[in-house]
C-alpha positions in Angstrom: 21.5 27.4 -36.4 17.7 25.9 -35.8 18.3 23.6 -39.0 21.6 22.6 -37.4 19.7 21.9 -33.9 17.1 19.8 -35.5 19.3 17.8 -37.5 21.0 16.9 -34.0 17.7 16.2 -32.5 16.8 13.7 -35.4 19.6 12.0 -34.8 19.7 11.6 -30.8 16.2 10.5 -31.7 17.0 8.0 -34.2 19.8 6.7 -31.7 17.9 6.6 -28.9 14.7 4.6 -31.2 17.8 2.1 -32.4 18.6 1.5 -28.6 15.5 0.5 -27.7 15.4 -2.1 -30.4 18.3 -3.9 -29.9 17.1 -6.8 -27.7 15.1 -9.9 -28.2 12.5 -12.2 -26.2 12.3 -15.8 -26.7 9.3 -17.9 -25.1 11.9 -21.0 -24.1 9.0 -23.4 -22.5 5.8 -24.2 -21.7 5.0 -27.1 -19.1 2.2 -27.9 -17.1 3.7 -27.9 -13.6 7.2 -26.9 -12.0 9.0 -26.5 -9.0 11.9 -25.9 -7.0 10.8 -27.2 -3.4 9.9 -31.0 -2.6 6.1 -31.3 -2.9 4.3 -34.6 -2.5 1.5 -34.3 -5.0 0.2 -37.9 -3.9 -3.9 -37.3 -3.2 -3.5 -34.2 -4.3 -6.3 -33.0 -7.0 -4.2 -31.0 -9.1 -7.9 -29.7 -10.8 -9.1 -28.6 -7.2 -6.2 -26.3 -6.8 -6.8 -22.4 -7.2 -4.3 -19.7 -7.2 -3.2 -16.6 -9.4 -0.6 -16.1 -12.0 2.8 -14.6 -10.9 5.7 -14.0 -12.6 8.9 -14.4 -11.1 12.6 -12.9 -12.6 16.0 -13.1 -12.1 18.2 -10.9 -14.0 22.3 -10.0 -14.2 23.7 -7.4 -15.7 25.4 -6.7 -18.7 28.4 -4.1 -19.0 30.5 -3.7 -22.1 29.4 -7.0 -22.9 30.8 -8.4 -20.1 27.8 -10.8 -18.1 28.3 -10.1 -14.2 26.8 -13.8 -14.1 24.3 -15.5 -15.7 20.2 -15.8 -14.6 18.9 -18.9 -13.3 15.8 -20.4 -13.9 15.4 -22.0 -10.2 15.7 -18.2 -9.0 12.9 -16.6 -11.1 11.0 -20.2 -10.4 11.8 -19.1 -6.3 10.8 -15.5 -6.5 7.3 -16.9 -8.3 6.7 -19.4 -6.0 7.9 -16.5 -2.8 5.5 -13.8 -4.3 2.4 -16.1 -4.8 3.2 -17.9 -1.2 2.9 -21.0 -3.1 4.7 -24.5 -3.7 4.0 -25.8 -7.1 3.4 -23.5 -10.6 0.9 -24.6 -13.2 0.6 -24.1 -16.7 4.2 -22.4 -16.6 5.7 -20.4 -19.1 9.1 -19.6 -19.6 10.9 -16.4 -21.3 14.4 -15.7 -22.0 14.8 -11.5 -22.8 17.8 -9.9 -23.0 19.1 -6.2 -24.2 22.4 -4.6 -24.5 24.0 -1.6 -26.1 27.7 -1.1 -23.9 25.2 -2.1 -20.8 22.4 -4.2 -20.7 20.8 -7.0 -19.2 19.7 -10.5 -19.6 16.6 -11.6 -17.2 14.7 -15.2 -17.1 11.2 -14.0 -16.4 8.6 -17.4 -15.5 4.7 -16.9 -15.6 2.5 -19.6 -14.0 -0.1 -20.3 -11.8 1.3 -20.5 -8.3 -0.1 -22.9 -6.0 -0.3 -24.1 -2.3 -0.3 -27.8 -2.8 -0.3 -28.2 1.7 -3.5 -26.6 1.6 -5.6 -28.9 -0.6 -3.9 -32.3 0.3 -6.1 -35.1 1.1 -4.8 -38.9 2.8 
């Protein structure tokens, strides 16, 4: 009976190891500034500016592999930009993960450099 026990604990562990493999990352982009609200960048020293990296996600979920919608890259750009109480996000990075096995989920994760661009604005 133990031998029969262990051979059922291999397995849930060999299952369970399988699960957590079955999912990918895929760096999408890199670019040097992004986005989503209307920022005037004119006199503004984009050198001067100081802030700290964030990373902002949006994520839907995944059930029988049925998407309940698909992630945006303006959200996770939003909750960045909301998190760091910026405007603008330098030297941005942007990921594409996803992971599934009957549920799962796919996420659009950006890290940047948030910035407040009405802080540093010279005329």
């Amino acid at each position: 009976k133990g031998d029969f026990c262990m051979k059922i604990l291999s397995g849930l562990i060999l299952i369970l190891l399988f699960l957590g493999l079955t999912g990918c990352a895929i760096r999408q982009a890199d670019l040097t500034a992004m986005t989503t609200r209307n920022v005037k960048l004119d006199g503004t020293n984009l050198n001067a500016l100081s802030g700290e990296r964030i990373e902002g996600k949006d994520s839907k979920f995944v059930f029988l592999f049925i998407p309940f919608g698909l992630p945006h890259i303006e959200n996770a750009v939003d909750d960045a930009l909301d998190k760091g109480n910026g405007d603008l996000m330098l030297d941005a990075v942007i990921y594409i993960k996803s992971w599934w096995f009957l549920i799962g989920q796919n996420t659009i994760t950006v890290k940047g450099t948030v910035v407040n661009t009405l802080e540093t604005t010279t005329h």
